[in-house]
N, C-alpha and C positions, 0 to 999 in steps of 0.2 A: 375477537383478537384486538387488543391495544394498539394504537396508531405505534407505539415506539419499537414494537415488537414487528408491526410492518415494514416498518423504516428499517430496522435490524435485515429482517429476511432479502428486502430489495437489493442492500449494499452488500449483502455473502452475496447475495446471487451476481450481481455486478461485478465483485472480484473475481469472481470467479470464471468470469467469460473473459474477462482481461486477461486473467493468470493462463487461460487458455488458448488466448490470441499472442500472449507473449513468447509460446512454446517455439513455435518457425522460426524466431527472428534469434535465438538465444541459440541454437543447435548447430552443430557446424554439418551441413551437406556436402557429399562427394560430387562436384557437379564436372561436368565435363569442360575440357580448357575453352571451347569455342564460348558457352555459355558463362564461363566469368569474363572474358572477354567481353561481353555483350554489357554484362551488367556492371561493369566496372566502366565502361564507356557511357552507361547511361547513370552515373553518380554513384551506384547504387553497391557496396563493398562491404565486405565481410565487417570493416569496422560498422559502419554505418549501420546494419543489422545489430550489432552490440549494441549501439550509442541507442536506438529507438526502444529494444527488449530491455533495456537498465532505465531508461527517462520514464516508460510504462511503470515500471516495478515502484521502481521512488514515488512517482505518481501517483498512485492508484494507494499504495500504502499508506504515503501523508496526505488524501483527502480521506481514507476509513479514519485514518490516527483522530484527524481534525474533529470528523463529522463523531466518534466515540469520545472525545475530550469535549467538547461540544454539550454532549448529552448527559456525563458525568456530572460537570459543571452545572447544568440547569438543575437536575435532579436534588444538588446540593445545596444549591440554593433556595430550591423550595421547601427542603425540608430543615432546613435552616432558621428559614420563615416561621415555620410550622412550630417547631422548638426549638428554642435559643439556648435552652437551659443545654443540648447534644452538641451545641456548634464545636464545641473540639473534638470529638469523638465523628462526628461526622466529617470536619476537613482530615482528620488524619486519614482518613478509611477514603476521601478523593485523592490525595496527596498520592498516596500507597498506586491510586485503581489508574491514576495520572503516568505515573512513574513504568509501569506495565505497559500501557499506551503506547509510548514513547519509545520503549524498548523494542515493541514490533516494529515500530516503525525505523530505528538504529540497525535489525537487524535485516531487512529487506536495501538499508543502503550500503549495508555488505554486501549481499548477494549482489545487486548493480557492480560493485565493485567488481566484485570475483567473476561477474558474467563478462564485464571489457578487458581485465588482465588476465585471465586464466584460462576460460574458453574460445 
């Protein structure tokens, strides 16, 4: 297996225990009044639950985004290196694979969003 295909399977598997740590904190629970009492005296508030499951999501998205822009880029350069004679056909086809990147990641600072005003 290619190191970068290991690097690939490490970072799904990583999101993916975050995307599953961030489930509790984004949910609204029926708690009993004495227990919000408790955790509202110890800082601890339904916003506050928002703000940590939205800073995860952002988080976690723009270091995949970075670490896949990242890889893009080296790859493009090497083969760059490799043929000069491709260099436009290869930056359009980064440009393109750049542009999708970025979008995952635009679209998880929605859902942050939608997770502190909506839920």
């Amino acid at each position: 297996m290619k190191k970068s295909a290991k690097i690939l399977a490490s970072v799904i598997m990583l999101l993916s225990v975050f995307a599953i740590l961030a489930i509790p904190f984004s949910t609204k629970a029926a708690e009993p009044a004495d227990e919000v009492a408790i955790t509202e005296e110890a800082g601890m508030s339904e916003t506050t639950g928002k703000a940590m499951a939205a800073a995860l999501v952002v988080g976690v998205a723009a270091s995949a985004g970075a670490i896949g822009m990242a890889l893009a880029i080296s790859k493009s350069s090497e083969s760059v290196a490799r043929q000069p004679e491709a260099s436009g056909k290869i930056q359009t086809l980064m440009m393109l694979g750049l542009v999708f990147v970025e979008t995952a990641i635009i679209y998880a600072l929605i859902v942050a969003i939608l997770i502190i005003f909506v839920l």
